[in-house]
C-alpha positions in Angstrom: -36.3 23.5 -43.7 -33.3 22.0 -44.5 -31.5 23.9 -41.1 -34.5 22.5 -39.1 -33.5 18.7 -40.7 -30.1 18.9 -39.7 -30.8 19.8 -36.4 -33.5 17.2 -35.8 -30.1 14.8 -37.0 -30.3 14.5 -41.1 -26.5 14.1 -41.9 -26.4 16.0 -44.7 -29.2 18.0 -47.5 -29.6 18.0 -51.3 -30.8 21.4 -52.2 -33.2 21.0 -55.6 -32.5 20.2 -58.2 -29.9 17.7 -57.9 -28.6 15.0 -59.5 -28.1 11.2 -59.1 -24.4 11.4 -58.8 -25.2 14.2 -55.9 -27.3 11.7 -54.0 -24.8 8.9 -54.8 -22.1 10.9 -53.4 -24.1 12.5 -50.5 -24.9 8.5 -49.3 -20.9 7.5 -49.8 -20.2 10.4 -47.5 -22.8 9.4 -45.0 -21.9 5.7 -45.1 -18.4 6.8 -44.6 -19.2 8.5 -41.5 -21.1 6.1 -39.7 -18.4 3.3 -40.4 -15.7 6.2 -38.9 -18.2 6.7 -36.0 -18.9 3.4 -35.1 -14.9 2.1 -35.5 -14.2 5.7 -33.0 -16.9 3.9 -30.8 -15.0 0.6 -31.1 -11.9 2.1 -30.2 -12.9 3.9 -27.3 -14.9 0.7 -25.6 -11.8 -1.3 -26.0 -9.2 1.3 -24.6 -11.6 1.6 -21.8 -11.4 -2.5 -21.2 -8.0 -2.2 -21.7 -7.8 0.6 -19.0 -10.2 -1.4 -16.6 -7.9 -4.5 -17.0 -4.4 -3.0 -15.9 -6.2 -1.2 -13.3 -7.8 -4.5 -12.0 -4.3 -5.6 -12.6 -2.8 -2.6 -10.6 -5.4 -3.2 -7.3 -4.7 -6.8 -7.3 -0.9 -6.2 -7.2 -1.8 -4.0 -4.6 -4.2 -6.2 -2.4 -1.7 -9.2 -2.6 0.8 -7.1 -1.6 -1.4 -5.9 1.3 -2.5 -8.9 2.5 1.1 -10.6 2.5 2.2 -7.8 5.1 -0.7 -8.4 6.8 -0.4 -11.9 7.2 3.5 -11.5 8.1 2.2 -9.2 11.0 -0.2 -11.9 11.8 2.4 -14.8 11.8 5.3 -12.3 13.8 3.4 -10.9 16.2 2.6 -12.2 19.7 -0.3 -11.7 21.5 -0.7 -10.8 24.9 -4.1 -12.3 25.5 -4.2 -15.6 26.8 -7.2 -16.5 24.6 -7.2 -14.0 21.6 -5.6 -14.0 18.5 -5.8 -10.9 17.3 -3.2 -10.7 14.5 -5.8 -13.2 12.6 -8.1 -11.0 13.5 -6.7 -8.3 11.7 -5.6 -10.9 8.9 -9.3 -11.6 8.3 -10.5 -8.6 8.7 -8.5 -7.4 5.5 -9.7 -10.9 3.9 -13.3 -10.0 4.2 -12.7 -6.1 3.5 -11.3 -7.2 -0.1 -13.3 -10.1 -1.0 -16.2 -10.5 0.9 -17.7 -13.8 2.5 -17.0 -15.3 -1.0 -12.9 -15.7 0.1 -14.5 -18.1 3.2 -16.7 -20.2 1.3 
């Protein structure tokens, strides 16, 4: 029974008889375990914010980076259309492929 109980999640068993300091002891342990689990959880959902931020950190260097050698292709080069302006073109085209209609508006 008491295999059965663990494995349907009971953190711990008190085999008869047993005493009050037993189930005193058996309830620290248990409360002591679920503050440990809940500070691991804690720890892990801020390393992973942490994580998340210096790599949103890391893309935006990167996409400013991008998009300033874009637009210096776009202000350098000369077009050979005599109606296009294909440079902004491309210069837009990256605007939109990183941030959407949203950079427009």
């Amino acid at each position: 029974m008491a295999f059965k109980a663990m494995k349907l999640g009971a953190y711990d068993y008190l085999p008869k008889p047993f005493t009050a300091d037993e189930v005193i002891l058996t309830l620290r342990k248990a409360e002591e375990r679920e503050k440990l689990r809940r500070e691991v959880t804690r720890l892990q959902n801020e390393f992973r914010e942490d994580l998340n931020l210096r790599q949103n950190e890391e893309l935006g260097k990167l996409q400013r980076s991008l998009l300033k050698q874009v637009q210096d292709y776009a202000d350098k080069k000369d077009c050979d259309h005599d109606d296009c302006d294909c440079a902004h073109y491309i210069f837009e085209a990256a605007i939109e492929a990183f941030y959407g209609d949203k950079y427009w508006k």
